[in-house]
N, C-alpha and C positions, 0 to 999 in steps of 0.2 A: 888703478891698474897701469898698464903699460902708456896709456894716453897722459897720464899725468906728470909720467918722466922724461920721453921721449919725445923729439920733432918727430913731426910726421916723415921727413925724410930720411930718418932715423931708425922709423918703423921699416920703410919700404929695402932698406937696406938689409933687415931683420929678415922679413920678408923672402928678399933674393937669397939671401943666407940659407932660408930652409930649403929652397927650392931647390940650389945644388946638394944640400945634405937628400933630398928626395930623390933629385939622379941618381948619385949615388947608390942608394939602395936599390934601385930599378934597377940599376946594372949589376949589382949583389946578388937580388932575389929574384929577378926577373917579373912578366907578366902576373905572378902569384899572388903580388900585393896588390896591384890595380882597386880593388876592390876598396881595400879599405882608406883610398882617396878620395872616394866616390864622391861626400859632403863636398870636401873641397873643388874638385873638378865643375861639381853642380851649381857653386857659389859662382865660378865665372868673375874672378878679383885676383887678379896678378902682379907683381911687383911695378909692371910696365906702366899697370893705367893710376897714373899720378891722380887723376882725373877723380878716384872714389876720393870718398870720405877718410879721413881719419881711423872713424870707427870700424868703417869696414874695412880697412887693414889690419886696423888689430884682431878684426872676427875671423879672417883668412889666418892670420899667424897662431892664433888658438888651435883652428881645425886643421890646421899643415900639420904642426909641433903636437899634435895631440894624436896624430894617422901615424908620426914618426915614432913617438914614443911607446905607442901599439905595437907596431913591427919590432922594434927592439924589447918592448918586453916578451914578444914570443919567441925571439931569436937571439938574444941576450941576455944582459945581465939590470936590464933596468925593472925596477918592481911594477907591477899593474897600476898600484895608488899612481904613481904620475901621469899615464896616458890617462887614467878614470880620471883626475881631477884637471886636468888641461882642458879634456872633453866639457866635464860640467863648467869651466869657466865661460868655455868657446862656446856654448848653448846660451848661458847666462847675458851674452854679450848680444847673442843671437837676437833673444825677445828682446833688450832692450831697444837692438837698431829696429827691429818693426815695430815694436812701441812707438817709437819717436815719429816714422815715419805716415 
């Protein structure tokens, strides 16, 4: 996955990258999507805290990129298959970090 090509601070830059494409669309869509941030807001993993792991940067860019791709496929031109499959990567990522943990 993304852990095997990128520096971590490489990720975190990924990262800050979705999180202005998420403004954005707040300011787009307004309070309507909130919702489907929800995972991510609850993870509590931000581009700021250098501090996590690796992994859970990459489990934060799965479920950012995967809440984006949602909104654009219902407000867009992007197909279901990519938010459904970013999702199941981002879950997949998910059990492994509490696995390990």
């Amino acid at each position: 996955l993304l852990g095997d090509y990128m520096h971590k601070d490489e990720l975190i830059q990924l990262h800050q990258l979705l999180v202005y494409i998420r403004k954005f669309l707040e300011k787009k869509f307004g309070n309507k999507i909130d919702e489907v941030f929800k995972d991510y807001d609850n993870l509590n993993i931000h581009p700021h805290h250098i501090h996590r792991t690796k992994s859970e940067h990459i489990y934060a860019i799965f479920l950012l990129s995967s809440s984006i791709a949602k909104i654009l496929s219902e407000n867009g031109n992007v197909p279901r298959s990519v938010a459904s499959r970013l999702r199941d990567t981002g879950e997949k990522i998910g059990r492994e970090i509490a696995r390990k943990r």
